[in-house]
Steps between C-alpha positions, in 0.01 A plus 500: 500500500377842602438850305851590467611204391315558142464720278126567321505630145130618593388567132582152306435370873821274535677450804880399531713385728896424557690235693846527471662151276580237808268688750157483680372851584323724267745813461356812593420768213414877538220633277763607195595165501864493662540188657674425893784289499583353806833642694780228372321322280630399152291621205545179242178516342058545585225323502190681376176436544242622339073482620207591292117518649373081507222602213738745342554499088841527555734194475890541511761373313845549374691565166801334402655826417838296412358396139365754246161465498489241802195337581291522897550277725366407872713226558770728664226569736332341802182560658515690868272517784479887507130486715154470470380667213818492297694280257835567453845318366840535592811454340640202535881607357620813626544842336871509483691775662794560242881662605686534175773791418390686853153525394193353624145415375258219480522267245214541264562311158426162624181340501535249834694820727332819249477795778161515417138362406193608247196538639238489231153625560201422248162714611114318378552769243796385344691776713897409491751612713870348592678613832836418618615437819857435615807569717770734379770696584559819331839604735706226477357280777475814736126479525258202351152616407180284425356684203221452285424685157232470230607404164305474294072611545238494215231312326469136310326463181424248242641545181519216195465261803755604649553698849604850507582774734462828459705714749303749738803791443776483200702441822464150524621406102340209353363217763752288275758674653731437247754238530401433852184362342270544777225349290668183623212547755222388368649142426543511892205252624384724804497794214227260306296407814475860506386546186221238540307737736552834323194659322541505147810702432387765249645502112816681424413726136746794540805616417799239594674742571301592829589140598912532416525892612776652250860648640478907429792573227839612644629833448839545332781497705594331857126410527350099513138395625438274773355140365454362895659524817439299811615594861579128580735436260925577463608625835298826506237461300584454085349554201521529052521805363475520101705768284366689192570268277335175743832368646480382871698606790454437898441704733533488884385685786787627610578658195181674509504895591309530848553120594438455851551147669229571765244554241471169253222599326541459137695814371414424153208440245434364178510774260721729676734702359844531686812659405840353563883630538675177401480182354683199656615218303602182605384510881492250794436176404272609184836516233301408246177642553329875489714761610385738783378826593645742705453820623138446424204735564103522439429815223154380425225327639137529353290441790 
């Protein structure tokens, strides 16, 4: 593997690579991420793999994103001889590359295939942070990108026994993520071998809500606040938005004023405010679920 054939996310200090499902060579990948595909070859799924330094505090795992509240697993995961001086794993199923309706994406609500992985870091200090690194494709299949995005960065307390994490901006929400339960972590048996070497974590004896950072109040009118919105998810990035009076509603990247598919940072926070010009019901394959946003634009953001 040489230089070009990885990409370094220089400050969690993770290194990832991509092999195309079926194939041998490392795909090549430009420093924004965009990823070579060979001249005739068929794009059916990836491979990532993901290296951390050999003494690094940062183990990888994924989330079975297909269950509300799913549990961490590493058994979707296999260890890879990255080099001297690394560990790393590789997936051993494939992130799917999905053709339904004329669109594209990668499939990312499956645990085994999810178009992504968590890496969690835990400092001496008690220091959290949880990066994400995966393969996506924000213009239907045009280009595929290897990105990687903090979400969530803060502290870990004890409080009542329990384990607590206070977020380092109102950015991040709660560390419990809400139905995602990302808490899930700490029953993860790396996560506790972690633990045993971490200085005594200080004790939590604040205000709660510094640990569960409360959505801003909605204006009256076409207005709703952004609960959490993650670049690897739908087909260009999706996300909950709440109305004035706390119902839910998704929205998607595309629907987003100044989406552009080269750029998939995150477009949205928690605690935005965005308006909207319409309100789909009964969309794509989600009948039954939230409705959608559309025509949807940031009004207010307060940092």
């Amino acid at each position: 593997m040489n230089a070009t054939q990885m990409r370094l996310f220089s400050e969690p200090d993770i290194a990832a690579s991509v092999l195309l499902a079926g194939g041998d060579d490392f795909l090549q990948v430009d420093e924004s991420g965009v990823l070579t595909i060979p001249q005739g070859a068929e794009v059916e799924g990836f491979h990532l793999v993901v290296a951390v330094g050999e003494v690094s505090r940062t183990f990888v795992v994924q989330k079975d994103v297909g269950t509300t509240g799913g549990d961490y697993t590493s058994e979707a995961l296999s260890r890879y001889n990255f080099g001297k001086g690394f560990r790393a794993v590789i997936m051993r199923d494939p992130i799917e590359v999905i053709h339904a309706g004329g669109n594209i994406w990668t499939g990312w609500h499956k645990n085994a295939a999810s178009n992504r992985v968590d890496c969690w870091h835990l400092g001496k200090a008690g220091k959290l942070d949880l990066f994400q690194v995966g393969v996506l494709t924000h213009d239907n299949g045009k280009t595929f990108r290897l990105h990687g995005e903090y979400r969530w960065r803060g502290q870990l307390y004890q409080m009542n026994g329990m384990l607590v994490g206070r977020p380092a901006h109102a950015k991040w929400g709660s560390l419990e993520g809400g139905t995602s339960k990302r808490t899930q972590i700490f029953d993860h048996p790396d996560f506790s071998a972690l633990l045993d070497d971490v200085k005594r974590l200080p004790t939590w004896d604040g205000d709660e809500s510094e640990l569960d950072p409360p959505l801003p109040g909605v204006p009256e009118g076409d207005f709703a606040v952004i609960d959490w919105f993650i670049s690897c998810a739908g087909q260009t990035g999706q996300g909950i938005a709440k109305s004035k009076d706390g119902n839910p509603a998704w929205v998607h990247g595309c629907d987003v004023a100044g989406f552009d598919p080269n750029n998939v940072e995150p477009l949205l926070w928690h605690g935005d405010i965005v308006s909207y010009t319409d309100v789909v019901q009964n969309w794509g394959a989600k009948k039954n679920g939230p409705p959608k946003l559309a025509g949807v634009k940031l009004v207010k953001r307060d940092w």
